[in-house]
FIVEX-314269 format. One record per residue (C-alpha): x, z, y; residue in three letters; residue number from 1. Coordinates in nm, 3 decimals. Last residue first. Example, Ala and Ser with C-alpha at 12.3 -4.5 7.8 and 13.67 -1.06 7.14 Angstrom:
2
+---------+---------+---------+-----+-----+
|       X |       Z |       Y | res |   n |
+---------+---------+---------+-----+-----+
|   1.367 |   0.714 |  -0.106 | SER |   2 |
|   1.230 |   0.780 |  -0.450 | ALA |   1 |
+---------+---------+---------+-----+-----+
END
This chain:
343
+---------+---------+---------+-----+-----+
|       X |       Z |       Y | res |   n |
+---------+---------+---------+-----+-----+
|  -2.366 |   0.528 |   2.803 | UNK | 343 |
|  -2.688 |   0.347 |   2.611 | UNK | 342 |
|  -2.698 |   0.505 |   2.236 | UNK | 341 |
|  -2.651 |   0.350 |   1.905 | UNK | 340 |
|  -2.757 |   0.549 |   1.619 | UNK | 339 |
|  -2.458 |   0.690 |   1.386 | UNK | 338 |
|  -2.625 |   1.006 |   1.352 | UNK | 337 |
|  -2.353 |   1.148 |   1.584 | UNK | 336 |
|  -2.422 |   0.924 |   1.837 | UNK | 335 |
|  -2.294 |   0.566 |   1.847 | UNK | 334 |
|  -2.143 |   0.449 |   2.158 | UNK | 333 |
|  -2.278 |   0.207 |   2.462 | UNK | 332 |
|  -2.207 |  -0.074 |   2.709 | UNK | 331 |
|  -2.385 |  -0.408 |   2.827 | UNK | 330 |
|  -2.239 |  -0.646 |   3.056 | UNK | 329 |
|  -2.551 |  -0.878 |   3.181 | UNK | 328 |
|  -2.757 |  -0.596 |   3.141 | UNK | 327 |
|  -3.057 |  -0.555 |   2.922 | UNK | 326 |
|  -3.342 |  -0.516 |   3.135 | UNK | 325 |
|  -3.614 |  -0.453 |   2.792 | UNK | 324 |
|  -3.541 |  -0.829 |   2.712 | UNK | 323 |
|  -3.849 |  -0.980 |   2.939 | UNK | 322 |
|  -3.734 |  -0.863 |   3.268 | UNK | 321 |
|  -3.364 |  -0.956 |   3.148 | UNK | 320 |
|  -3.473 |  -1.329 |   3.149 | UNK | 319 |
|  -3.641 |  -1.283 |   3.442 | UNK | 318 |
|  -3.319 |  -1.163 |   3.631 | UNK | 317 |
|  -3.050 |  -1.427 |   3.419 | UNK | 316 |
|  -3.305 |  -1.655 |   3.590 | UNK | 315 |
|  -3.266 |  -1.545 |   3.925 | UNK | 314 |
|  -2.850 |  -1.522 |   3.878 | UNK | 313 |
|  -2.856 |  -1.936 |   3.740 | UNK | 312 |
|  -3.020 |  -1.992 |   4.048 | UNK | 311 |
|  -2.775 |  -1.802 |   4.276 | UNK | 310 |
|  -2.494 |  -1.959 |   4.095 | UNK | 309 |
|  -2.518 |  -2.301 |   4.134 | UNK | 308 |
|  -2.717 |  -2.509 |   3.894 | UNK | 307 |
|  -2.627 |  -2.908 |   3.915 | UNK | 306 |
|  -2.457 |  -2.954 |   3.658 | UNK | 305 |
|  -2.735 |  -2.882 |   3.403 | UNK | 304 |
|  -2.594 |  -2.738 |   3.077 | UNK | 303 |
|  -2.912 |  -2.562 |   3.054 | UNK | 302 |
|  -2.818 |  -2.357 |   2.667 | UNK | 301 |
|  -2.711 |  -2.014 |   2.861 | UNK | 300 |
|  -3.069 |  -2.094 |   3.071 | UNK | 299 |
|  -3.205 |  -1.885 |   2.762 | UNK | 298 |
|  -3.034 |  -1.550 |   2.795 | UNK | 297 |
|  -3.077 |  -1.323 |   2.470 | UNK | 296 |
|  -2.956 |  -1.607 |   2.261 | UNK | 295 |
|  -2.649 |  -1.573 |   2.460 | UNK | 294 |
|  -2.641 |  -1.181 |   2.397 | UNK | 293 |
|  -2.231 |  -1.156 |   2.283 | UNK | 292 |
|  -2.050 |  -0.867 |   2.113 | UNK | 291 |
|  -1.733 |  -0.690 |   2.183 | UNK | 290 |
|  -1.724 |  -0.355 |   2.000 | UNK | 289 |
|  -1.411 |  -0.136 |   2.110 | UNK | 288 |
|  -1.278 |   0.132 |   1.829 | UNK | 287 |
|  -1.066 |   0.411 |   1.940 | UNK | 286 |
|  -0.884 |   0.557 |   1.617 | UNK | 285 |
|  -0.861 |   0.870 |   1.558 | UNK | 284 |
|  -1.078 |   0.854 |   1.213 | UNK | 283 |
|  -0.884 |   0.609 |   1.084 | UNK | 282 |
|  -0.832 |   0.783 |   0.772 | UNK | 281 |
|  -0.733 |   0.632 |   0.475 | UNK | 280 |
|  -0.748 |   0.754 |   0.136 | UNK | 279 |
|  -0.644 |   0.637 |  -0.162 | UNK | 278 |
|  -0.814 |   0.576 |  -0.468 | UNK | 277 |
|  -0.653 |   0.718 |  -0.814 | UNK | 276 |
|  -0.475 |   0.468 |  -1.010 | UNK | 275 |
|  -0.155 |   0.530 |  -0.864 | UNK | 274 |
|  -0.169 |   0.907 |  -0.970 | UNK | 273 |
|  -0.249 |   0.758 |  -1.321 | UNK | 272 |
|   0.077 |   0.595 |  -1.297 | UNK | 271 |
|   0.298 |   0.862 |  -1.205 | UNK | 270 |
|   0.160 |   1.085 |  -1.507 | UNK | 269 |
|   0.249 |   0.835 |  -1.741 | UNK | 268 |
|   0.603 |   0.793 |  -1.617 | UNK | 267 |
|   0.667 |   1.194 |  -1.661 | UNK | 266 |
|   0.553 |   1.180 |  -2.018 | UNK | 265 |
|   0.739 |   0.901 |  -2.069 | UNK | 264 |
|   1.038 |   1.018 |  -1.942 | UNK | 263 |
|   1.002 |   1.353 |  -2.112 | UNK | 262 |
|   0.982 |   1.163 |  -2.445 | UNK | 261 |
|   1.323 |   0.991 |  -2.362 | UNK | 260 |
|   1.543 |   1.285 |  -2.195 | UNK | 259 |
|   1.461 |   1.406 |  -1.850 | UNK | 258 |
|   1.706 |   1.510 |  -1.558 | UNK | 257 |
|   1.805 |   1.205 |  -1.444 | UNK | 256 |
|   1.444 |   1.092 |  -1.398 | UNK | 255 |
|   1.395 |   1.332 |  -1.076 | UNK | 254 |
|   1.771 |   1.226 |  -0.924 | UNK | 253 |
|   1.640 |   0.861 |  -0.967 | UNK | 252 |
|   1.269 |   0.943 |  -0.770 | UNK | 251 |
|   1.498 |   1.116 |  -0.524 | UNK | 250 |
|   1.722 |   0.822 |  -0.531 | UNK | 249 |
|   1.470 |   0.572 |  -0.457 | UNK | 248 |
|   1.376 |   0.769 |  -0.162 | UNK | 247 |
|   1.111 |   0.961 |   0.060 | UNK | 246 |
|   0.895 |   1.016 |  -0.312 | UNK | 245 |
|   0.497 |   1.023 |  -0.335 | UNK | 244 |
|   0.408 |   0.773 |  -0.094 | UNK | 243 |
|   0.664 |   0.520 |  -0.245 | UNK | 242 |
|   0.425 |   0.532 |  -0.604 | UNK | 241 |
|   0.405 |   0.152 |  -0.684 | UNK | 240 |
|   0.678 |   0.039 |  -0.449 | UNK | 239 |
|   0.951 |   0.351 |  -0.635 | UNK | 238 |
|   0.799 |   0.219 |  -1.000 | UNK | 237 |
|   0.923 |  -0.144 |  -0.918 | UNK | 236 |
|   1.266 |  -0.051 |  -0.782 | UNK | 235 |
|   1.320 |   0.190 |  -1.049 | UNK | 234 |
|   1.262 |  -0.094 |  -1.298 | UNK | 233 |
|   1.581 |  -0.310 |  -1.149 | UNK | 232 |
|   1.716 |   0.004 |  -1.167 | UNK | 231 |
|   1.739 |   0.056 |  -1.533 | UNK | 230 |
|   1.512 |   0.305 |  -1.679 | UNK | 229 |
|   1.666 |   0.446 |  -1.927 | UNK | 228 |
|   2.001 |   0.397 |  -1.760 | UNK | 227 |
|   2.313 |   0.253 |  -1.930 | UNK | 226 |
|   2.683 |   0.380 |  -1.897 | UNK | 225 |
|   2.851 |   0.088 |  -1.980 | UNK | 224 |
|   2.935 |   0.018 |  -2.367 | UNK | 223 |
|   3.288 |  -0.117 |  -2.564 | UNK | 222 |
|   3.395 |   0.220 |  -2.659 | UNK | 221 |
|   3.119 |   0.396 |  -2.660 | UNK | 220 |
|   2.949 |   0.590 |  -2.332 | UNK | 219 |
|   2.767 |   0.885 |  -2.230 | UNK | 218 |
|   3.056 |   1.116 |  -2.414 | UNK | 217 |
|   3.302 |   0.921 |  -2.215 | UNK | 216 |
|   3.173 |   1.091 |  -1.907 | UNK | 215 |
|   3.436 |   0.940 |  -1.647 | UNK | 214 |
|   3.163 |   0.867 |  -1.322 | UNK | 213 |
|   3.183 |   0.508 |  -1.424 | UNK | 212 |
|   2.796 |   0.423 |  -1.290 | UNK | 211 |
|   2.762 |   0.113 |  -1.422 | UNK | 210 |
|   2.429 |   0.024 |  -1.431 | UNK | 209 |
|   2.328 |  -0.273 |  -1.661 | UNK | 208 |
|   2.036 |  -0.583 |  -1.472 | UNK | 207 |
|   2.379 |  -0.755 |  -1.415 | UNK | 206 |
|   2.432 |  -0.804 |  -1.784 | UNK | 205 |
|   2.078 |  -0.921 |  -1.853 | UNK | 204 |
|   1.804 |  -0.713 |  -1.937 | UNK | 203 |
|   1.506 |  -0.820 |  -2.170 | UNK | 202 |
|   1.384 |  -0.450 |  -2.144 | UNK | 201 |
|   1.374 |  -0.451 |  -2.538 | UNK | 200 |
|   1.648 |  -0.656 |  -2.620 | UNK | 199 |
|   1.865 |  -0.418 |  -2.352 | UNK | 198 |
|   1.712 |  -0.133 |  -2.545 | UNK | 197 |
|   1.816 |  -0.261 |  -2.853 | UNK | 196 |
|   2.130 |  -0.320 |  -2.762 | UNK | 195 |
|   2.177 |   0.023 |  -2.651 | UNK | 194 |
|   2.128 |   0.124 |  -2.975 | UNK | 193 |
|   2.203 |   0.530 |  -2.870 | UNK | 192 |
|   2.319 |   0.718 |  -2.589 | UNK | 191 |
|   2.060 |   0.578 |  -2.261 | UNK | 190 |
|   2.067 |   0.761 |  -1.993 | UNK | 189 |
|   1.817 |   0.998 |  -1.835 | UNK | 188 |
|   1.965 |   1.328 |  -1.864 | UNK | 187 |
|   1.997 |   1.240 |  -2.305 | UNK | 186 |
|   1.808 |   0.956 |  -2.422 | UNK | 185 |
|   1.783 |   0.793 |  -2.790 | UNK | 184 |
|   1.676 |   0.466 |  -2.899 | UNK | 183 |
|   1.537 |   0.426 |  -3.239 | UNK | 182 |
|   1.302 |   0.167 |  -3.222 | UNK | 181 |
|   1.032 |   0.392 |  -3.161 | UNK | 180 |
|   1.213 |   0.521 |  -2.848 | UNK | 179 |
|   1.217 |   0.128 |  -2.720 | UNK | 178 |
|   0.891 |   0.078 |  -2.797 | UNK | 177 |
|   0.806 |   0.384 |  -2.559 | UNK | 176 |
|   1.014 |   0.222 |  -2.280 | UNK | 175 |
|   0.814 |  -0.125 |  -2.358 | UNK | 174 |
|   0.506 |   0.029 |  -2.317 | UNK | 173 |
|   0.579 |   0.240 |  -2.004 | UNK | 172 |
|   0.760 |  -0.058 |  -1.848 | UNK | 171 |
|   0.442 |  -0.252 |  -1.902 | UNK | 170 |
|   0.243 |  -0.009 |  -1.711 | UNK | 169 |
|   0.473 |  -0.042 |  -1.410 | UNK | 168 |
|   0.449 |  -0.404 |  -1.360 | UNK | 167 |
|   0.087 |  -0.361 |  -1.354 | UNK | 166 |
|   0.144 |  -0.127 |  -1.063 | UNK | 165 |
|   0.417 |  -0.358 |  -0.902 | UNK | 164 |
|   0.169 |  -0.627 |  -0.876 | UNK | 163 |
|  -0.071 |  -0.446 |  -0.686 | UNK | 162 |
|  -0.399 |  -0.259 |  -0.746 | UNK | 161 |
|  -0.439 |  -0.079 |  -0.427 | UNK | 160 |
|  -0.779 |   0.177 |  -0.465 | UNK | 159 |
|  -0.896 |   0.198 |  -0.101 | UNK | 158 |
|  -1.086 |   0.520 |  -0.033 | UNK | 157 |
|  -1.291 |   0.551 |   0.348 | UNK | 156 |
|  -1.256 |   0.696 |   0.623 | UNK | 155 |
|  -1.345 |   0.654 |   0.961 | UNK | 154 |
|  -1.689 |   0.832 |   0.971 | UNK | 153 |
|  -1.921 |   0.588 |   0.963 | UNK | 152 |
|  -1.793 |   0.273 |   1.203 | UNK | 151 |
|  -1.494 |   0.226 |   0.962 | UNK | 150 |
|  -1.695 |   0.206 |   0.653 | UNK | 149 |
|  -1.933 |   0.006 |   0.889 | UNK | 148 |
|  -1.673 |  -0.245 |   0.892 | UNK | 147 |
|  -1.576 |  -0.231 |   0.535 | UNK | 146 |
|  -1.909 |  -0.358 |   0.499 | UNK | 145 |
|  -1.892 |  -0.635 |   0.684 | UNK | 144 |
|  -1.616 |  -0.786 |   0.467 | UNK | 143 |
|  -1.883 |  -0.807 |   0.206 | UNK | 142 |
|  -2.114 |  -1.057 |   0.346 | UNK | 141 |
|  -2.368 |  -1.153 |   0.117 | UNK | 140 |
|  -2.663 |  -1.151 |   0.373 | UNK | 139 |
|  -2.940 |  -0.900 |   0.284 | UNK | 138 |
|  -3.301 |  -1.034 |   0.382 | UNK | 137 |
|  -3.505 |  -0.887 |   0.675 | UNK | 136 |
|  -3.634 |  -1.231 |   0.755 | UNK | 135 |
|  -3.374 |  -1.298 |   1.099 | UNK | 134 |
|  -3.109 |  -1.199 |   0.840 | UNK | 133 |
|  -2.952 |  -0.892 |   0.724 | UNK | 132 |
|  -2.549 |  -0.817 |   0.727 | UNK | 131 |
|  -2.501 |  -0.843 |   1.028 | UNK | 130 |
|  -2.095 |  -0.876 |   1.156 | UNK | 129 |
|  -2.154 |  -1.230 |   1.320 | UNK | 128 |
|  -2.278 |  -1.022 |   1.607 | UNK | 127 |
|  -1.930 |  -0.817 |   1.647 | UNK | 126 |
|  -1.774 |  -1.135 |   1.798 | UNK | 125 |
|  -1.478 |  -0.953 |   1.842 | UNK | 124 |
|  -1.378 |  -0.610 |   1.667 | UNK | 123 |
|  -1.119 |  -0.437 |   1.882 | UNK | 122 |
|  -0.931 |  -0.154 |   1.717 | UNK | 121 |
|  -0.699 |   0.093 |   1.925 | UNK | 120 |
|  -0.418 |   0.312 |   1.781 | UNK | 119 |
|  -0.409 |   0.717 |   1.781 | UNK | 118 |
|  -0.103 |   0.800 |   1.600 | UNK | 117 |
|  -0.146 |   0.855 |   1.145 | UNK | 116 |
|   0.203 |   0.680 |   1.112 | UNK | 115 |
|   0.043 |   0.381 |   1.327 | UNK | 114 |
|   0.202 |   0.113 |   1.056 | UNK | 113 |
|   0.028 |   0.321 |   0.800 | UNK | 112 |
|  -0.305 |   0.310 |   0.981 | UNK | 111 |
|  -0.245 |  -0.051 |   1.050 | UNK | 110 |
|  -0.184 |  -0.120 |   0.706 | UNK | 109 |
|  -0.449 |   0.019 |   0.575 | UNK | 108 |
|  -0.697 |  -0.151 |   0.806 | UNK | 107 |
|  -0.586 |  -0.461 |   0.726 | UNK | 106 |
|  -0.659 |  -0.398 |   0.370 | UNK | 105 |
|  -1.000 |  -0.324 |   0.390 | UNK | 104 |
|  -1.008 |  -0.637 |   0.651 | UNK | 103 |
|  -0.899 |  -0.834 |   0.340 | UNK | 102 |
|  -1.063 |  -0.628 |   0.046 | UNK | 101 |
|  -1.425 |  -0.690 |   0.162 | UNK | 100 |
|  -1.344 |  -1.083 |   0.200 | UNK |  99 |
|  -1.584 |  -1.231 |   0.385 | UNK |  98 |
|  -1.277 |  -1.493 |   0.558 | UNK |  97 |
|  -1.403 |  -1.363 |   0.889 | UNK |  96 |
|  -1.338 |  -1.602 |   1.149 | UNK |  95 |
|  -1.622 |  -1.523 |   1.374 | UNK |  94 |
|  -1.559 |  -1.115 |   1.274 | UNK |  93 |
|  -1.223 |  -1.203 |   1.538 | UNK |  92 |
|  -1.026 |  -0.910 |   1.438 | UNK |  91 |
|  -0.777 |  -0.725 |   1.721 | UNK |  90 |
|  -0.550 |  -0.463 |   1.682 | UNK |  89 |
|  -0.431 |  -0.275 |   1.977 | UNK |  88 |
|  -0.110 |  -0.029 |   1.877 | UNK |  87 |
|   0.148 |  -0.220 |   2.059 | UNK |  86 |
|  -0.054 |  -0.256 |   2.396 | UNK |  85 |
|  -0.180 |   0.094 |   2.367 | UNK |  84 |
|   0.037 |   0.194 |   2.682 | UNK |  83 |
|  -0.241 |   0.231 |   2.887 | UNK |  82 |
|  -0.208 |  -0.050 |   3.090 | UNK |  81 |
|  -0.206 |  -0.288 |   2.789 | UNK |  80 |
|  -0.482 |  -0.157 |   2.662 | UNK |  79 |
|  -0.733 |  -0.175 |   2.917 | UNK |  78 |
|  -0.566 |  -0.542 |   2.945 | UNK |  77 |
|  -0.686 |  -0.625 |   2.613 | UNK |  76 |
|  -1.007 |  -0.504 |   2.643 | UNK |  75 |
|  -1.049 |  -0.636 |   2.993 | UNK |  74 |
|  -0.949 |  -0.948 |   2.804 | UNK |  73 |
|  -1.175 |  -0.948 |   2.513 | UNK |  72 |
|  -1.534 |  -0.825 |   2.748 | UNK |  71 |
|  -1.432 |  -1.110 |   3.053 | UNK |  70 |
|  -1.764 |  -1.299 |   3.105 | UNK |  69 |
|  -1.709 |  -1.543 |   2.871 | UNK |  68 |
|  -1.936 |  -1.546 |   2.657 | UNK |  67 |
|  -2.269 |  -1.350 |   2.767 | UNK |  66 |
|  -2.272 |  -0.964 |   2.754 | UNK |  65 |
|  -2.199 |  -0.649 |   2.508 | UNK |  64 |
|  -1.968 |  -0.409 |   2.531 | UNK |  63 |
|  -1.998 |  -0.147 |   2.276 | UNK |  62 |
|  -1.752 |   0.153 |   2.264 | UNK |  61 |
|  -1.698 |   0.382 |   1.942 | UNK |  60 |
|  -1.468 |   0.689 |   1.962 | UNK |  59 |
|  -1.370 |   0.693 |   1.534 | UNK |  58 |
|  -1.458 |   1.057 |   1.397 | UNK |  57 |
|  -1.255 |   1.367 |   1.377 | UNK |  56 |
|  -1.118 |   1.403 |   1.716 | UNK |  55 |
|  -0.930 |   1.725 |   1.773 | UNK |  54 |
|  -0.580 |   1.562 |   1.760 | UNK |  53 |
|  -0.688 |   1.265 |   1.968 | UNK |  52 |
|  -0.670 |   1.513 |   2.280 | UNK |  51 |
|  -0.625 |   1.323 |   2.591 | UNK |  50 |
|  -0.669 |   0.986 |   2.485 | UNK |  49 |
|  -0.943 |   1.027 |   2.267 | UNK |  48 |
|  -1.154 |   1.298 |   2.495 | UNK |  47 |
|  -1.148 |   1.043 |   2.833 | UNK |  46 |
|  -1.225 |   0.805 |   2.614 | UNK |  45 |
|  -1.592 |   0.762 |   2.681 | UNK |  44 |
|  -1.508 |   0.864 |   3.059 | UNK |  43 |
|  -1.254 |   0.585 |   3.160 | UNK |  42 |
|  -1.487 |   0.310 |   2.987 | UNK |  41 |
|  -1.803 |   0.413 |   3.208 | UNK |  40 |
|  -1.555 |   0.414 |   3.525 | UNK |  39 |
|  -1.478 |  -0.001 |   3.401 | UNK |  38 |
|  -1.856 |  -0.059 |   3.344 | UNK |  37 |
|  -1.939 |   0.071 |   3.710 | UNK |  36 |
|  -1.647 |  -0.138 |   3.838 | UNK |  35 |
|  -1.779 |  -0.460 |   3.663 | UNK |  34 |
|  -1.798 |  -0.649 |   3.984 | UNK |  33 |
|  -1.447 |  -0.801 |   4.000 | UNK |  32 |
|  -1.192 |  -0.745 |   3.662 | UNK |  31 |
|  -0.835 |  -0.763 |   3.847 | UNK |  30 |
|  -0.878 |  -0.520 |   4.106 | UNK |  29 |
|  -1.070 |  -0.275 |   3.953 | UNK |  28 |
|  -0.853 |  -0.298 |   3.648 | UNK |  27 |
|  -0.597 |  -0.184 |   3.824 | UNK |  26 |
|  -0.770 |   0.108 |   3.948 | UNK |  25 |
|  -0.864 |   0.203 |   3.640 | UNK |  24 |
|  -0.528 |   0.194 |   3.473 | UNK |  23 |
|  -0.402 |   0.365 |   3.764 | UNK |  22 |
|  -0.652 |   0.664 |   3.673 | UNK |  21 |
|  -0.568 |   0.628 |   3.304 | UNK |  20 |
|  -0.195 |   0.657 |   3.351 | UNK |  19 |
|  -0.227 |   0.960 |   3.618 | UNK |  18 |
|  -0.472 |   1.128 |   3.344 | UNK |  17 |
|  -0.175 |   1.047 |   3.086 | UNK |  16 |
|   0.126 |   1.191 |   3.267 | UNK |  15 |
|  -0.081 |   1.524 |   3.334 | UNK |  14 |
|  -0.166 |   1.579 |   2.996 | UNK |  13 |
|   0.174 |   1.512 |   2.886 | UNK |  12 |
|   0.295 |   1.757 |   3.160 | UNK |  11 |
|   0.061 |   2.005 |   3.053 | UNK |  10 |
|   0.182 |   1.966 |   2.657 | UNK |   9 |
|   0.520 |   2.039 |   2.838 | UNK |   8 |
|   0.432 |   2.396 |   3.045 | UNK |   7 |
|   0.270 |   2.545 |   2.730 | UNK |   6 |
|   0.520 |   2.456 |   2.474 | UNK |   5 |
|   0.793 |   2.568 |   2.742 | UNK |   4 |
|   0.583 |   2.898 |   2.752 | UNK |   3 |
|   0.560 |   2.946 |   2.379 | UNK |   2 |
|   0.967 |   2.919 |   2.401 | UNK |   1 |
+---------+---------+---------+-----+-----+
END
């Protein structure tokens, strides 16, 4: 059995290299004179790809260059040809709405929607991401900062205050109002002044759950078997605290088995564990940086027509003589100290 083990994770190994090396190839042909940039690619995620189960921070990759010289769609088709085309999430930081919680939030849900797989972030128009101006000054830009959360080490805690969560702590009050009122509770269902729990709970007829399973001693004469907590309340308790129950009916088969002040008791304890930040890791995720240097390259602002290609090359060469020979298509990773480093 080891041996199988053995003998398969090999064979995924072996299916992936062969993906990445067509990948490359393909690229070659489609993205013309960047070949050196594509190879660069292949090796910084040469370690993510193959064994994202060891990685414990984000793989970073900068590309930086003019507009339009292809960084977004040889992202996108990198992707694509590696089978990432589902899991590649791009954010335009150019339309950032500077919400922290928003791109906060977006990363959540990717990293749920992933269930905790490898899954590739693109962050376009990474240089409207500063958050200090040309005079050293802090720029109020909060959705930045989740950025560099992500950047860091990939984590980071996200408390998720919801509707369902206040929800929740009204049930709690009303539930114990309803015990002070007199109602009594025996293996979660209600056995005494029903109506007073209904009052309570403001439920209607439909909101009652009629489970007829024959125990009269559950019931009077003229009453339906009534839950504590009705389900119309399980449903909001079970979005507040989903992570920590598969079902509804788990959470159910749990409250079935407690009388009133038990319920409470258990309630409370739910909703201080949704109070508590969560955290989520996206630390094996591959993140691309896409950034553009036009301000880098003056003759990017000469809209004359009349410049062909081999001038416009001459001064992109003086221009790059005088901005420490940054490349036209520019590519590195942060170290481990989270300084940036050429590849």
């Amino acid at each position: 059995m080891k041996d199988n083990n053995i003998e398969e994770y090999r064979k995924n190994l072996l299916e992936k290299k062969n993906l990445l090396d067509n990948a490359i190839v393909q690229l070659k042909s489609e993205f013309i004179g960047i070949d050196n940039v594509i190879d660069q690619i292949a090796d910084a995620i040469g370690s993510w790809l193959f064994f994202p189960e060891m990685q414990e921070k984000p793989v970073i990759i900068n590309l930086w260059g003019l507009t339009g010289i292809g960084k977004t769609s040889l992202v996108k088709r990198f992707s694509q040809l590696i089978d990432y085309n589902e899991r590649y999430y791009r954010f335009d930081l150019g339309e950032s709405t500077g919400k922290y919680f928003d791109i906060q939030d977006s990363f959540k849900e990717i990293y749920e929607n992933c269930d905790k797989e490898p899954f590739i972030i693109g962050l376009d128009e990474f240089q409207f991401a500063r958050t200090i101006n040309e005079k050293q000054e802090e720029i109020d830009k909060s959705s930045s900062r989740a950025i560099w959360d992500l950047l860091d080490s990939g984590k980071f805690d996200l408390i998720d205050f919801n509707y369902n969560i206040g929800v929740f702590s009204k049930l709690i009050k009303k539930l114990d109002l309803a015990l002070n009122k007199g109602v009594e509770v025996a293996k979660g269902v209600v056995t005494e002044n029903y109506e007073i729990h209904k009052d309570i709970l403001e439920l209607s007829e439909e909101d009652d759950n009629d489970d007829d399973d024959g125990d009269e001693s559950l019931k009077t004469k003229n009453e339906k078997k009534l839950y504590f907590v009705p389900e119309v309340n399980l449903n909001n308790i079970f979005y507040a605290v989903s992570d920590m129950f598969l079902s509804k009916s788990e959470l159910r088969e749990k409250l079935n088995d407690l009388d009133g002040e038990s319920t409470i008791e258990y309630l409370i304890q739910l909703y201080k564990k949704t109070l508590k930040p969560k955290t989520v890791d996206c630390s094996k995720a591959l993140v691309f940086i896409m950034g553009n240097l036009d301000e880098v390259y003056s003759m990017t602002h000469d809209f004359n027509p009349d410049m062909n290609a081999d001038e416009f090359n001459k001064q992109s060469l003086k221009t790059r003589q005088y901005s420490y020979y940054l490349p036209i298509f520019y590519i590195g990773s942060f170290s481990s100290d989270n300084r940036f480093r050429v590849i």
